[in-house]
N, C-alpha and C positions, 0 to 999 in steps of 0.2 A: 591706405584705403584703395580699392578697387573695384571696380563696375563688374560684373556676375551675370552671367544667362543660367537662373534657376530654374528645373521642372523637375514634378515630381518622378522620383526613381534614381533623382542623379544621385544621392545619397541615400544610404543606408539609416536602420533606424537609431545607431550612435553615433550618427556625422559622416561616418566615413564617405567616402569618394568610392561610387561600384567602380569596380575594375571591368574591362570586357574581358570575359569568359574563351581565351583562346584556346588552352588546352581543352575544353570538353566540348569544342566546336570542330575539332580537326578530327578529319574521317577520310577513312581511301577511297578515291576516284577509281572508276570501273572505264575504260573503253569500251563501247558499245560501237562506233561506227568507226571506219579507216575511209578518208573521200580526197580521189587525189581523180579527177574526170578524167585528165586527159594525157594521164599514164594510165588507167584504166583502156580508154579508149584504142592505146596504142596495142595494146597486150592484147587486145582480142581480135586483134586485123596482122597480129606476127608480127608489128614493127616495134616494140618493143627498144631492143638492142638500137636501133636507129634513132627512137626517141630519146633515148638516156643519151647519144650520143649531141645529138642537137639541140637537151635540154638539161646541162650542167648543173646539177641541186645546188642552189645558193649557202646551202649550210643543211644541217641535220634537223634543224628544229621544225615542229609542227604546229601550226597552232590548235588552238581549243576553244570547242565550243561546248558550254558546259551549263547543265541542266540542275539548277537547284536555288534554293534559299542563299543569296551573295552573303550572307555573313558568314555559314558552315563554308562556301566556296573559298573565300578570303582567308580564313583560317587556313584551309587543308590548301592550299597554296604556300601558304606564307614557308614552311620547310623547305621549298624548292625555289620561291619567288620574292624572297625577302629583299627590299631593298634593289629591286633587280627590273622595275617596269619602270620604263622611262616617262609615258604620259597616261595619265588615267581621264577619261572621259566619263561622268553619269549625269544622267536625266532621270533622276528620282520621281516618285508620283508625286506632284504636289496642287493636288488638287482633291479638295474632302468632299466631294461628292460620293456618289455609291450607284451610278451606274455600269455596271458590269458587262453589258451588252456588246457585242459587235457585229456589224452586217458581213459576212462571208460569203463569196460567190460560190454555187455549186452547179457542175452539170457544163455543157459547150455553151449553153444559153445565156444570159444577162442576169438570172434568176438570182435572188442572194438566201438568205435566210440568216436571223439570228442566233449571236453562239454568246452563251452566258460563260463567263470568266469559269473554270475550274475551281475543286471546292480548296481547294490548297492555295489557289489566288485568293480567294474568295475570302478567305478567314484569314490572309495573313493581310490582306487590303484592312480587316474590317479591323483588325489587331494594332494597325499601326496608327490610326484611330481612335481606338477602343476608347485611351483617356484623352482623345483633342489633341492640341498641338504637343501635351508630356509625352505622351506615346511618342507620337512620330521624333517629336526629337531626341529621346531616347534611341530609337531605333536610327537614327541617323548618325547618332553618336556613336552607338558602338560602329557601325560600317565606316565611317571615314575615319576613325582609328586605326580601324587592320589597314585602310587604304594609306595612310603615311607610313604604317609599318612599310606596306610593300613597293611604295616609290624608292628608288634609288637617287641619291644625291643630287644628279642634276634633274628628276623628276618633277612634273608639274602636276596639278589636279586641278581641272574644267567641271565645275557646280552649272547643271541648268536648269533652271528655274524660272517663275514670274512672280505675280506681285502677292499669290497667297501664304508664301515663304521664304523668300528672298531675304527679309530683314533679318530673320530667326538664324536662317540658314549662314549670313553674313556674321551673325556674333558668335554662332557655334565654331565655323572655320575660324575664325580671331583666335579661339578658345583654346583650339586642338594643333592648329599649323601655326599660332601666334600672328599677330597683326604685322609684326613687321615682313611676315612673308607675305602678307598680299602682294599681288601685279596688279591685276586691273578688274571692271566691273566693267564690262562687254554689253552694248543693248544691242539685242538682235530685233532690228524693225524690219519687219513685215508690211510690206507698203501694199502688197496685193490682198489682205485678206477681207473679206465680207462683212460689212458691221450690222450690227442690229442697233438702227436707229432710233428704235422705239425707247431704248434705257437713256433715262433722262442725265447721261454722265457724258465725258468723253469718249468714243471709242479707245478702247484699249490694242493698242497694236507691237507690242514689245515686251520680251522676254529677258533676262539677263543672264549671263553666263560669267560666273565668279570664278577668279583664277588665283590659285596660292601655289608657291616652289614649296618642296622640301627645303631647300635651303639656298637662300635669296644671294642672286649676285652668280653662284654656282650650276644656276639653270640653263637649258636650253632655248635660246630663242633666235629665230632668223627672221629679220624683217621681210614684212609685207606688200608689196606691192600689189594697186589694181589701176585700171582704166577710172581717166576721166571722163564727162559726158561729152566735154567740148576743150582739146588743149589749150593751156595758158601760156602768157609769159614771164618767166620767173626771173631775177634777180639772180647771178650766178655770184656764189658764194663761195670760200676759201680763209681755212684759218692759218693765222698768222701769230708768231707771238704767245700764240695761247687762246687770244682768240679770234671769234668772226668777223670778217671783213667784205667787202665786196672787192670780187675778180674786175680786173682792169685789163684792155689790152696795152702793145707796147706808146699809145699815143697817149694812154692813160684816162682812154673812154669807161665808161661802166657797162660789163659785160652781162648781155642777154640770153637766155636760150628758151624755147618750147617744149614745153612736155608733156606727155597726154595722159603721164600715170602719175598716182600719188600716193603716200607712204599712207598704210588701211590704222587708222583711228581705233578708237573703241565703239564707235558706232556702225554696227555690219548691215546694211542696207539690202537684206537677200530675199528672194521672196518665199514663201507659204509653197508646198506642193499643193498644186492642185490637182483635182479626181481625177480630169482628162489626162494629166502628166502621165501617159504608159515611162515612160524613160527611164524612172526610177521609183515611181508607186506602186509600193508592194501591197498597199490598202491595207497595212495595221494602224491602227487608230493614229496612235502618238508617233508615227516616222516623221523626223528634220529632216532638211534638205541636204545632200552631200556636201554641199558648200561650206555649212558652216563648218560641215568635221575637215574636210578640206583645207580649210585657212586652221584652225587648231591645232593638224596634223603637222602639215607646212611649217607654222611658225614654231611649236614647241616641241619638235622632233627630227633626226636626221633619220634616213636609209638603215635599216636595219635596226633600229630602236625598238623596245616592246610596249604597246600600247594594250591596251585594258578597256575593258567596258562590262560594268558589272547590273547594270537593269540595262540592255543590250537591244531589249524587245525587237525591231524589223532588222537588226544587225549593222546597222548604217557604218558605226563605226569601226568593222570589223572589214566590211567593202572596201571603204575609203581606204585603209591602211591596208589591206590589199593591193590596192594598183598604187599607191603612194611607196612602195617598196618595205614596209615596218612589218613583224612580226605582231601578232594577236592575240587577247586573250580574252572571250568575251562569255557572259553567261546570266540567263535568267531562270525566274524560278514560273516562269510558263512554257508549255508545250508547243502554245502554238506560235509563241516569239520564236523558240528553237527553228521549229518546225518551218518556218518561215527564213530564217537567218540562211539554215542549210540549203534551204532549194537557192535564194540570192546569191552563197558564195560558189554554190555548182556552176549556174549561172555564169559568174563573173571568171571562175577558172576557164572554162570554156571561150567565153570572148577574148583572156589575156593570152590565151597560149593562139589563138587562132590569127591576134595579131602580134607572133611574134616575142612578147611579152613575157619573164617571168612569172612565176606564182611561187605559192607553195603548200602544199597539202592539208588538209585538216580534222580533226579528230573530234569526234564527238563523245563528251563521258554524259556520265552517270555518276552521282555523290551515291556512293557505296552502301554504305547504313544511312540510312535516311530517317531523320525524327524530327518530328514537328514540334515547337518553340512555343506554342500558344496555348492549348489546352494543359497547362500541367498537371500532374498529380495531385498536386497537394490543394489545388483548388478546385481538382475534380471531388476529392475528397473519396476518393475509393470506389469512381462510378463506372469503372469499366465492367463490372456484371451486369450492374444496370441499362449499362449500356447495348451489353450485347444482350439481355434479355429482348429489349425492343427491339432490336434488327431482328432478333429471329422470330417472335410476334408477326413482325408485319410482313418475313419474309415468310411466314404461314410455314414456320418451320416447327420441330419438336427442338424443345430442349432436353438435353442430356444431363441427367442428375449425378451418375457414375458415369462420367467418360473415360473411351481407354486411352486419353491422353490428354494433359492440360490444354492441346490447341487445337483438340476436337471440341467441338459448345453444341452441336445440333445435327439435328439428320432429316432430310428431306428426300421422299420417293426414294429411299432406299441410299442416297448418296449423303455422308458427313457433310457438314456444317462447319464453316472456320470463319470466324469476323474478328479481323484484324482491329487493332487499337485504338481509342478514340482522338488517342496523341500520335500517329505511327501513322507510317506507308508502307503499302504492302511489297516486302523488295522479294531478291532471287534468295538470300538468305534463308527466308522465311518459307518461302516455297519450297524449297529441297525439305525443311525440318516438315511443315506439314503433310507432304507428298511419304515421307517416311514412317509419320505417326499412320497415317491411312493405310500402308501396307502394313504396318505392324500389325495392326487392328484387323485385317484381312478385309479392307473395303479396296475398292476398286476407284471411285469416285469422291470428290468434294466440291461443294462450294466454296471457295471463297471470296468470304462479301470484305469490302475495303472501302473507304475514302476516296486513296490515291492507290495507284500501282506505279513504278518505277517505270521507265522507259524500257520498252524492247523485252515484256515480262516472258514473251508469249515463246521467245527461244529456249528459256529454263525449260514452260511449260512442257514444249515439244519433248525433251531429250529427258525430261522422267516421265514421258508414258513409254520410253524405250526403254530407260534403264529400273524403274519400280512397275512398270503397267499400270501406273495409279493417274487418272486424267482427273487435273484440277480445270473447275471451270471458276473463270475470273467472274465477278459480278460485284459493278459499282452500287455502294450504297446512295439513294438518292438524297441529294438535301435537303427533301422536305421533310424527313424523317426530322429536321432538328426543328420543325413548328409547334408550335404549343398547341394542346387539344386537338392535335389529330388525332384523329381514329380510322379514317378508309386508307388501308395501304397505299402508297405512292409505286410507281412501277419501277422493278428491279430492274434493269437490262445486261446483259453479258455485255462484256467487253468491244467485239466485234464478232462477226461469222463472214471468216473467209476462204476458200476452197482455191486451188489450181492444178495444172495437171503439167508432165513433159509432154511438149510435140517437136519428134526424130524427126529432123531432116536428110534427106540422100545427100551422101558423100559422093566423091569421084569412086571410093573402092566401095562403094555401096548404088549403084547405077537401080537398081530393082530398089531401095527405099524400104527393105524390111523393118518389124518394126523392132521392139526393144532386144536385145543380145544380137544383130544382126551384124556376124561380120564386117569390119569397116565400117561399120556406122558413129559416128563420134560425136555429130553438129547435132547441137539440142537447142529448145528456144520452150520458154515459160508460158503458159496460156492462163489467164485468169478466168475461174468459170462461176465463182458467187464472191459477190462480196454483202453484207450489211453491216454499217457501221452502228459501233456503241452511240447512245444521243443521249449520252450522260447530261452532256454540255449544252442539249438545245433546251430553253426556256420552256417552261411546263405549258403552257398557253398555245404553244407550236405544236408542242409534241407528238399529237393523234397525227396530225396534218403531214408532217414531217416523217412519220414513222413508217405510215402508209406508202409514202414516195420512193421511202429508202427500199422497202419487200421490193418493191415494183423496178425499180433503178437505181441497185446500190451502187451501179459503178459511177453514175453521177456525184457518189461522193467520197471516190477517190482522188484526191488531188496527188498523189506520189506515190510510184512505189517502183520499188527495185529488187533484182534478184543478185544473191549472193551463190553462182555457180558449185563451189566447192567448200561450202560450209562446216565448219568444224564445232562442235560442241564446245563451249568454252570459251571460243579465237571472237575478235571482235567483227561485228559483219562488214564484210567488204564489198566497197557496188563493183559489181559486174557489167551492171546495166541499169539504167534507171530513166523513166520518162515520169515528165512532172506538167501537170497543167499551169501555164502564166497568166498573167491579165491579158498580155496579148496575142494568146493561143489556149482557147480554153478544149482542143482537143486533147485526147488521150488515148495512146495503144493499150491493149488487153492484150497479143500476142508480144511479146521480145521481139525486138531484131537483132539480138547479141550472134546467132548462130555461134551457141559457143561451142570448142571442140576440145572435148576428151583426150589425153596425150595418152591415154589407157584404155583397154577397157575394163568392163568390171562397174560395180553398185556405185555411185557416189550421192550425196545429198545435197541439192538446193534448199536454199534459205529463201521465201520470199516475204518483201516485207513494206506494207502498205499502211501510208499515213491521209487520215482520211480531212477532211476540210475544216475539222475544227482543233487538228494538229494532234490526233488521236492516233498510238500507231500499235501494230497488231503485225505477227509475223509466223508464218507456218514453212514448213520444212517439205519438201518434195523428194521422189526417190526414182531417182535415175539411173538405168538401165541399161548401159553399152557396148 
């Protein structure tokens, strides 16, 4: 006889036990970005060779930061990472509410405005839901599956949670990692945070963090030490025999000593970031404080171990194990977690190499084929015509009865129509086949209307108006299109609208400043001259308010952008140069200051590529002249 955590899905409808789906989950990673700042930095000032010289690579490896749904991530790992990551860290959602919202600063000012979750958060939040606590433990089940696949023997795994799942989550891990690999149940109290005294209960101030090894006794753990408030004096102690005795000196007194630290408990006493904290408030909603990953890191990991973090959101974990000397692996399925993690770990390369300090470089992917988990087929029940007939309705489009190709649907003012899947993201795959069908067909132009687009879409874009002359225009489908009884279209928006230009600077063999093919002139720098950003993401209620703002000063909401000087079609982009707005510097350049210089002359092409405030990123190609 045995005690069982049942929900529905864990079995099938003849008993069996589901399996997780790892083979149809594993798909190849794409590099999109290469961010190493300050070998960067070095390479554009000629010191170079002096750098590499003064800053000896710790090893080859890079870490990753990686843009997707953790369970296809975990999979399409597990061939390379099997049993190979020493400590795993998640902070799952565990909280059923459905407010999607977050306040974003935009502009030098104090200004913030509201950004609603993406529609691909959006549906897989409301998914893991959908059936109550089945769902999500479902959905939790299969991720900390692949997560013991992919610990390594002395591997650990840190569950953070509170009091709306904690229990659920405690019987699952039992389930999956067995009870006798538990360590310990961790309270993280919060002694600073604000209570709302009006709810007639106790305040709630503590969170717990669940710890199971791969395999108990075989783990890593280094003890803790912290500060007391006020040193004690202890009993000095010594085994004897076998065992504990009190220490005597030779007169055979009982030996005293003082000590002001004490071995850290399962009770972490650390506090809440607060707003005013610039130090390490990156203002995403659900960022912890470094401390706790800190003592985590510390205790269940040495120097050069690899650490994980697969709901990753402000990247804490990827920080900490940065200066803590561990290699990283971290990845969510938002833009603007990414989006946020990257500008942190630029950030933190920058501080470590300036005092001194190793680092190590980091990669940004892309999940390759990308396909959405929630809307299936077979419970759409065959509604992807239906589906793309209302997008093209509302996007006051023609539908095409004989098209001259399955992933033509419509045509508007003269330009094709293409609306990607009601299960699918619209990737670079996708783009080359549609960009192909359009030429075949002898159109020039398309729409495509989509959900989601893949990160960094807008480079394929670029390099097939050179290699087909066919310009696709990106256009996110709005969410309201899935309300019932609409009838007034909701507004399409393109993706972004951004523009920039080279500005030549005089060289020494260039004294006169001519301007493009000018003997000796080589030093070039980026000028941003329009941006607007896509407001897929801002709340409909904002929208007009908001839209207005952006005609008027899109550059107020550019929070990042960088140029990739010598861009290659294909190659992943590389910063050259990049200025990012922080909380505590909400300035921003529009020119470069990279003076970057040509070791040739002759054409070459800039990549530039700007991610706008609500982690949205858009990139055009520049052509340069030297």
């Amino acid at each position: 006889m045995r005690t069982e955590l049942i929900w529905e899905g864990k079995y099938d409808e003849y008993g069996n036990r589901r399996e997780v789906d790892i083979a149809g989950c594993a798909m190849p990673m794409q590099k999109i970005e290469s961010i190493d700042e300050p070998r960067r930095a070095a390479a554009a000032t000629g010191q170079l060779e002096l750098f590499e010289q003064q800053n000896p690579r710790v090893d080859d490896f890079r870490n990753r930061l990686i843009w997707g749904d953790n369970k296809l991530v975990m999979a399409s790992l597990l061939q390379e990472f099997k049993g190979k990551i020493d400590l795993i860290y998640i902070d799952p959602p565990f909280d059923v509410g459905e407010d999607f919202t977050m306040d974003v600063p935009i502009g030098e000012d104090k200004d913030t405005l509201e950004k609603d979750q993406s529609t691909l958060e959006m549906v897989a939040y409301r998914d893991m839901w959908g059936m109550n606590t089945d769902s999500y433990l479902h959905m939790m089940y299969e991720r900390l599956t692949l997560i013991r696949d992919l610990l390594s023997e002395k591997g650990i795994l840190y569950v953070h949670c509170d009091w709306h799942m904690n229990y659920f989550l405690r019987a699952l891990l039992n389930e999956i990692f067995h009870v006798d690999n538990f360590l310990n149940e961790c309270i993280w109290y919060y002694y600073n945070k604000m209570h709302d005294v009006r709810k007639p209960i106790f305040p709630r101030s503590h969170d717990t963090i669940l710890s199971y090894a791969k395999q108990k006794g075989g783990h890593t753990f280094n003890l803790q030490l912290e500060k007391r408030d006020k040193p004690v004096t202890q009993l000095v102690r010594k085994k004897v025999d076998g065992r504990m005795v009190n220490a005597r000196d030779q007169d055979g007194n009982v030996l005293y000593q003082q000590r002001d630290e004490r071995t850290v408990d399962d009770i972490w006493r650390i506090p809440m970031i607060q707003p005013a904290d610039k130090s390490q408030n990156t203002g995403y909603a659900t960022q912890k404080n470094e401390l706790i990953l800190e003592r985590i890191i510390q205790a269940s990991s040495n120097e050069g171990d690899l650490v994980a973090d697969f709901f990753c959101g402000s990247g804490t974990t990827g920080a900490v194990a940065e200066r803590l000397g561990r290699r990283w692996i971290m990845c969510d399925l938002g833009r603007f977690a990414i989006h946020t993690s990257r500008k942190r770990l630029i950030e933190l390369q920058r501080k470590l190499h300036s005092e001194g300090k190793p680092y190590r470089a980091f990669d940004v992917y892309n999940l390759g084929r990308y396909e959405r988990q929630w809307w299936q087929k077979d419970r759409l029940q065959g509604a992807d015509e239906e589906h793309r007939r209302v997008i093209l309705e509302f996007f006051k489009a023609e539908i095409l009865t004989n098209p001259p190709s399955p992933l033509l649907h419509g045509r508007k003012a003269g330009a094709f129509c293409h609306v990607d899947g009601i299960d699918s993201i619209f990737t670079r795959e996708e783009a080359k086949q549609v960009a192909q069908a359009v030429a075949s067909a002898g159109g020039r132009e398309c729409y495509c209307l989509a959900w989601e687009f893949e990160m960094d879409l807008h480079l394929t874009v670029n390099a097939l108006v050179q290699e087909l002359g066919v310009k696709l225009k990106l256009v996110q489908i709005p969410r309201e299109i899935m309300e019932k009884n609409r009838k007034a279209p909701p507004p399409f928006l393109e993706v972004a609208v951004l523009a920039a230009e080279p500005v030549y600077r005089s060289s020494p063999l260039s004294p006169s400043g001519r301007g493009a093919g000018g003997e000796g002139l080589r030093t070039v720098d980026i000028k941003l001259t329009q941006f607007i950003p896509s407001l897929a993401e801002v709340p409909t209620k904002e929208l007009e308010a908001i839209k207005e703002r952006a005609i008027k000063s899109g550059f107020d909401f550019i929070d990042f952008w960088a140029v990739d000087f010598n861009w290659q079609p294909g190659k992943p982009f590389t910063h050259d140069w990049q200025d990012y707005r922080t909380r505590k510097d909400r300035s921003l350049k529009t020119i470069s200051d990279a003076g970057y210089t040509y070791p040739e002359p002759g054409k070459y092409t800039a990549c530039v590529k700007v991610v706008d405030t609500f982690g949205c990123d858009t990139s055009i190609t520049v052509e340069i002249d030297v």
